[in-house]
N, C-alpha and C positions, 0 to 999 in steps of 0.2 A: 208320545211325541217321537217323532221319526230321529233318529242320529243322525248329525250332524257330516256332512259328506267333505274331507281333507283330501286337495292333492297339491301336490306339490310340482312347479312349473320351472325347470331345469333350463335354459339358455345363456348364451353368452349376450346378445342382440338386447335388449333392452324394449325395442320396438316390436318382437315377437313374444316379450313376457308378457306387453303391455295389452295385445292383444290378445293373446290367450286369457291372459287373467280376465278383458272385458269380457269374451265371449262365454266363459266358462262363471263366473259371477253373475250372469244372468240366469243359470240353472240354479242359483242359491245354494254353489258350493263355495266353500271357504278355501281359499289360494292361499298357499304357500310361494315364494320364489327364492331362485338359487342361481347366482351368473357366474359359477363356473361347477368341477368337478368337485372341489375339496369342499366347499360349501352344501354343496347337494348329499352328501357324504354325511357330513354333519348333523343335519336337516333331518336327513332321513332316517340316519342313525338312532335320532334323542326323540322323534316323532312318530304316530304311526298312520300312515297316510292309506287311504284307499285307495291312489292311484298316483302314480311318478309318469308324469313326460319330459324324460330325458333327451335332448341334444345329445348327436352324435359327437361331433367336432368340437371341441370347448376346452378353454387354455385350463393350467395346470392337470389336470385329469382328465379325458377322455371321455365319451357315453359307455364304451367295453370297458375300462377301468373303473368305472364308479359301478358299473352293472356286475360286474365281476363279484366286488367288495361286497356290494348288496347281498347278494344270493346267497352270502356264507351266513347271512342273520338275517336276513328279513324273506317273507315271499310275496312282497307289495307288488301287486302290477305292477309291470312296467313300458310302455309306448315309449319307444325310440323315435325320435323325429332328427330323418338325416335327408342329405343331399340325393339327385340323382344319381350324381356319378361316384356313392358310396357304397356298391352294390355288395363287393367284397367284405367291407367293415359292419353292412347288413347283417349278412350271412353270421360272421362273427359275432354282432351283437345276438343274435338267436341262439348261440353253441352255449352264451354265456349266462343266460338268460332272460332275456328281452320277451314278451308276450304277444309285440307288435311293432309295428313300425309304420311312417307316416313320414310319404315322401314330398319334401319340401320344392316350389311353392306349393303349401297346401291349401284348402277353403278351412276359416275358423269352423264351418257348421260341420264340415267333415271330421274335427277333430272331436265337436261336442259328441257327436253320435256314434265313433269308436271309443270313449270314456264314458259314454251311457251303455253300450254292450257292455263293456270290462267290468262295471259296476253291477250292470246287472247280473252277471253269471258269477262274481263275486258274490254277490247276495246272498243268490238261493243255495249257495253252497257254504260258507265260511263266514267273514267274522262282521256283515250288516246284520242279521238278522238269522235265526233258527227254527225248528218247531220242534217245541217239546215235547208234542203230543204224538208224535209218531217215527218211526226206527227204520230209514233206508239203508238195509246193511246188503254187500253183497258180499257172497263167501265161498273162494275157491279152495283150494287143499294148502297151497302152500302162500296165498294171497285173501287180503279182506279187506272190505274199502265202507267204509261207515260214513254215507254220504252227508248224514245231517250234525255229524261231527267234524265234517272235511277231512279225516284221517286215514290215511296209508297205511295196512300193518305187511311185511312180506315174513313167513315165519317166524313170528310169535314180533318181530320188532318195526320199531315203528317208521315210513320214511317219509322225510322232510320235501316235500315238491311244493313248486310253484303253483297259483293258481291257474294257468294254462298246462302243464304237464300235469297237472291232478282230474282237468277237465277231458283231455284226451286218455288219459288212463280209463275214467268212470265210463266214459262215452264207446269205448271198444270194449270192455268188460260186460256192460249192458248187452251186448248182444254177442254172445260167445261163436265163436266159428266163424260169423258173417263178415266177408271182406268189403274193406270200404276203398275207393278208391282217393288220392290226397286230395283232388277237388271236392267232394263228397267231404272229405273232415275237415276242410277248411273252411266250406258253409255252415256247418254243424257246429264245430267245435269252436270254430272265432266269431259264428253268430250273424254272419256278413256278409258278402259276395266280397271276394279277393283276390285281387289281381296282379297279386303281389308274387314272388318265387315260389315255388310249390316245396323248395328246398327245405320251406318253415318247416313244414311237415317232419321232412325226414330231420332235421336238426332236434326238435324239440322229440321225436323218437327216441335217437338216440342218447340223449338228456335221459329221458324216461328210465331207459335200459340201464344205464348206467349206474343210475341211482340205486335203482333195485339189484339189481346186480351186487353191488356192496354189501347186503344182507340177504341175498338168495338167488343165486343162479337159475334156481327152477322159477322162482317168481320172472324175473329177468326174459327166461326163454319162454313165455307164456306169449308175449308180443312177437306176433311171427310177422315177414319180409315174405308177400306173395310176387314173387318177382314179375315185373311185366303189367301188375295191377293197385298193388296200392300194403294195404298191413290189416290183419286181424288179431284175436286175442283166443289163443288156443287153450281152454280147458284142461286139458289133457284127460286121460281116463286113470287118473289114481282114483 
């Protein structure tokens, strides 16, 4: 019997919960709702959801404030759904870690089918489903990525990523040397044609780097800046 698919539907609008939840309850997922920050907080906190589409704009807390709080405990998708002219507080929702974004007015069908990618690259990676039977490890000197575990190690310890910076981590590791340019990782890696800032890219980078960087500098400086073309995953020759 297939699990059960939980997301939970963040706005303040009532008329846009109303509608997500019909369009998304058609896929025979089970909705969650939250109309404002400290609710969604809560929510997300005591549950463990497969996917969060978070409002940007929303009284008492924020989308970057609840996205913030999340990312210290949880690595749930997360689809931000903001305004046009929130282009800035975009950018900031992706530093903090946001996986997506969905620019309002939007079509309910456009939102089922960016939460059918996020699920799906969830899947084959992390906590819907595994295979027992067989071991996707890959393993650099001072980096290892144990794909059918979904686990991070950078010298010897373990690191905490989202499921978007776990996905572009595997995705440039997969093919050592070769540069990709950000359009290239952003059909790749977010599963989609995107027409969205290309800044995701370098945002959720340097997310990546950072990360690793706290337990291992050489892991860290493995994701190299080809300036002028895009980012690779350099080997090195230890």
């Amino acid at each position: 019997m297939e699990q059960e698919v939980k997301i939970l539907v963040v706005d303040d609008e009532d008329r846009i919960r109303r509608l997500l939840k019909m369009y998304l309850e058609r896929e025979n997922y089970i909705i969650d709702e939250a109309a404002d920050g400290e609710e969604a907080i809560e929510k997300a906190m005591t549950n463990d959801y497969h996917c969060i589409l978070l409002d940007l704009m929303m009284p008492k807390k924020d989308g970057v404030e609840v996205c913030k709080e999340l990312r210290e405990e949880k690595t749930t998708p997360i689809i931000m759904l903001t305004a046009k002219g929130e282009e800035a507080n975009r950018v900031q929702g992706f530093e903090v870690g946001a996986d997506d974004y969905i620019v309002k007015p939007f079509s309910p069908r456009e939102v089922v089918l960016r939460v059918k990618a996020v699920l799906r690259r969830s899947s084959q990676t992390s906590f819907l489903h595994t295979d027992p039977t067989a071991r996707d490890i890959i393993v650099y000197p001072h980096l290892s990525i144990d794909h059918d575990a979904h686990r991070v190690t950078a010298d010897g310890k373990e690191v905490n990523l989202t499921p978007k910076e776990y996905e572009l981590l595997h995705f440039l590791a997969k093919s050592p040397d070769k540069v990709f340019d950000r359009e290239h990782l952003l059909k790749e890696v977010w599963q989609y044609e995107f027409f969205g800032d290309l800044r995701t890219v370098d945002t959720h980078i340097k997310r990546l780097r950072e990360k690793l960087n706290r337990v291992s500098e050489k892991a860290a400086g493995m994701i190299v800046t080809v300036w002028g073309v895009g980012y690779k995953f350099e080997a090195g020759n230890e």
